[in-house]
C-alpha angles and dihedrals in degrees: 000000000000113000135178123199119199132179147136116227124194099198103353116285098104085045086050089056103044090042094053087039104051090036086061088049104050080047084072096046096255113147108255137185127170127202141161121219094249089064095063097225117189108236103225126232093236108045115133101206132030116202119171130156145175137185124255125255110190094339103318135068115263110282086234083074095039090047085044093053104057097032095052105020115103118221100258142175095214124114120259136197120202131200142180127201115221154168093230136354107231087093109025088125085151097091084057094051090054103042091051086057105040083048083058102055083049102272124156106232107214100164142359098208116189111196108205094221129168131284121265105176113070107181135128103336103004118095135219124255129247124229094232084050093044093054089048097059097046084059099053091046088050094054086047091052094045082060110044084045095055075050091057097036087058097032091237116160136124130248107254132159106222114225106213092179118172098015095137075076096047094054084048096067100041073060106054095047092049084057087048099039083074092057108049089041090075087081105071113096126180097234120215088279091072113110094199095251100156095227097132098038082056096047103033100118098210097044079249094148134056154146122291115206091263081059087246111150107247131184111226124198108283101079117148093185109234091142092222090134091061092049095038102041103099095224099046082233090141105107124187116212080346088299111130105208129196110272118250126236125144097219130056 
């Protein structure tokens, strides 16, 4: 089977989940390729499988994958599996959001899947992770994806008609926080430990941080706020509201 696996990753759930996956998969001689968004995969014309997934940001998944989505994706007749990482799954509406438009372009539904993962944004009322808990989740999730891949790999799964009701609000909301995403990421400042590296600048996946002319790291107005320049920066020197926070990684 030919399968292709999309996705865009923040910090590195939604990655976690399209790379065990698709390594199950190529361990049963299925035809995988991975790719994020940012990268600006083609979508070929024979590909058996579509599987393509996002986190959730305030109950949707970020408007960067929904605009991605209908701008790159080709109408097809394949069959298509979303999915949504998330800290709980009471509002992972995203799943929803992508089905209704993947539906749309011809595509043949065959799961939503939501994978509980740990936080990674750890402000105001969020708390951090604990490695224990941490370890605990990734096992579950792996016992979820072993699962899903032995699906694919027999093709067994029921015929069921998604309902993707009340999506127009869903996308609302992807809307609103990306609106709001610009403006709290004004808040993110490099403290006096920052080398200068350009990690950040590099990684940022809206272009959203660069250099000023005394060569000091600034956030500009685009922010999506999907915190990948505090966990990836190698001297943890990315502060938010002046708070420096843990870095997240989900292994040791």
């Amino acid at each position: 089977m030919k399968i292709k696996m999309i996705h865009f990753s923040g910090t590195g759930n939604t990655k976690y989940i399209a790379t065990y996956l698709g390594d199950k998969l190529k361990a049963n001689n299925h035809n995988v390729s991975i790719s994020s968004i940012e990268e600006n995969p083609t979508i070929e014309k024979d590909i058996d499988l579509l599987v393509i997934g996002g986190p959730i940001y305030v109950g949707n998944v970020p408007e960067k994958l929904l605009n991605w989505v209908n701008k790159n994706i080709p109408n097809s007749n394949a069959n298509c599996i979303v999915y949504t990482t998330s800290v709980v799954a009471g509002n992972a509406y995203g799943v929803d959001s992508l089905a209704k438009k993947l539906a749309k372009k011809g595509y043949n539904i065959l799961a939503k899947e939501v994978c509980l993962m740990p936080g990674n944004l750890y402000f105001g009322k969020y708390h951090q992770f604990s490695r224990d808990e941490i370890n605990e989740i990734l096992k579950n999730i792996n016992k979820q994806l072993d699962e899903l891949a032995i699906k694919i790999h027999l093709n067994n799964f029921e015929n069921t008609e998604f309902e993707n009701k009340g999506v127009l609000v869903k996308d609302f909301l992807a809307d609103t926080f990306s609106v709001m995403a610009k403006f709290m990421g004004k808040n993110f400042s490099a403290d006096d430990t920052c080398v200068k590296c350009g990690l950040c600048i590099k990684s940022c996946p809206q272009g959203n941080i660069h250099y000023d002319k005394n060569n000091n790291i600034k956030f500009s107005n685009k922010c999506m706020m999907c915190t990948r320049c505090i966990h990836i920066c190698p001297k943890n020197a990315i502060n938010y509201k002046g708070v420096k926070y843990d870095q997240y990684s989900l292994f040791e």
